[in-house]
KOLNURO-8524 format. One line per 4 residues: number of its first residue (from 0); their letters; for each residue x, y, z of C-alpha. Coordinates in pm, whole numbers, plus 50000, padded with zeros to 5 digits. Layout:
N
NUM) a) X/Y/Z | ...
//
This chain:
64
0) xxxx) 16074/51894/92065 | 16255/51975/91760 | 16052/52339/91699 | 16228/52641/91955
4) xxxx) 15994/52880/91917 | 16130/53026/91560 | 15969/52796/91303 | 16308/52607/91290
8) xxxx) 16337/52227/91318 | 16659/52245/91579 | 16820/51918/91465 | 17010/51870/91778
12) xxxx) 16681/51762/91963 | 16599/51437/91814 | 16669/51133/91944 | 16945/50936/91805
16) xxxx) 16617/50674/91700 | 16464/50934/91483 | 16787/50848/91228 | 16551/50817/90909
20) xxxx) 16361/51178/91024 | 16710/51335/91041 | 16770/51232/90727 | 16497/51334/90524
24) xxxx) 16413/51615/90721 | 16810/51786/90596 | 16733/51612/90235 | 16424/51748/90183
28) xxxx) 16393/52046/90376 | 16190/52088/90706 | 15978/52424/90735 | 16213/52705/90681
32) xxxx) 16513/52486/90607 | 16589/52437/90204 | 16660/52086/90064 | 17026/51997/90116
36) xxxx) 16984/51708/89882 | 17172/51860/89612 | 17502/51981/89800 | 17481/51709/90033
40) xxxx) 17550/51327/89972 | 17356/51054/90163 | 17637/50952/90304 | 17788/51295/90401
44) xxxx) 17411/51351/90513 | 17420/51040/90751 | 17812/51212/90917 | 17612/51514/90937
48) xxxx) 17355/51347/91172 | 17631/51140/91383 | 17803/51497/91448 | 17521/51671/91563
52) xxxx) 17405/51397/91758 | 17764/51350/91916 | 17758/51745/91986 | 17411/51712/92101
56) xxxx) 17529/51466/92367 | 17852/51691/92463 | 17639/51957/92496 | 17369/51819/92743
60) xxxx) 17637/51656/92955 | 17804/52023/93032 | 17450/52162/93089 | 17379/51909/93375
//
């Protein structure tokens, strides 16, 4: 989960549970993926998350 074969966390995997991971995974970076702590605020951080997972969801029901 998470890694698709590029060194990239792909956000759009995790589970809607993993919240707090989300979070400080786009604050603080995540392998190859800079710190988005400084252009990003927590709370524009936390719409982030509830877009991708909303997208994430869209996207899995088409691919059924």
């Amino acid at each position: 989960m998470g890694d698709p074969g590029n060194g990239f966390l792909d956000l759009r995997t995790l589970p809607a549970e993993q919240r707090s991971r989300f979070m400080n995974s786009v604050a603080n970076g995540k392998n190859s993926m800079p710190p988005c702590r400084s252009v990003l605020t927590t709370e524009e951080i936390g719409d982030l998350f509830i877009y991708v997972i909303n997208a994430g969801n869209t996207l899995e029901a088409h691919t059924r």
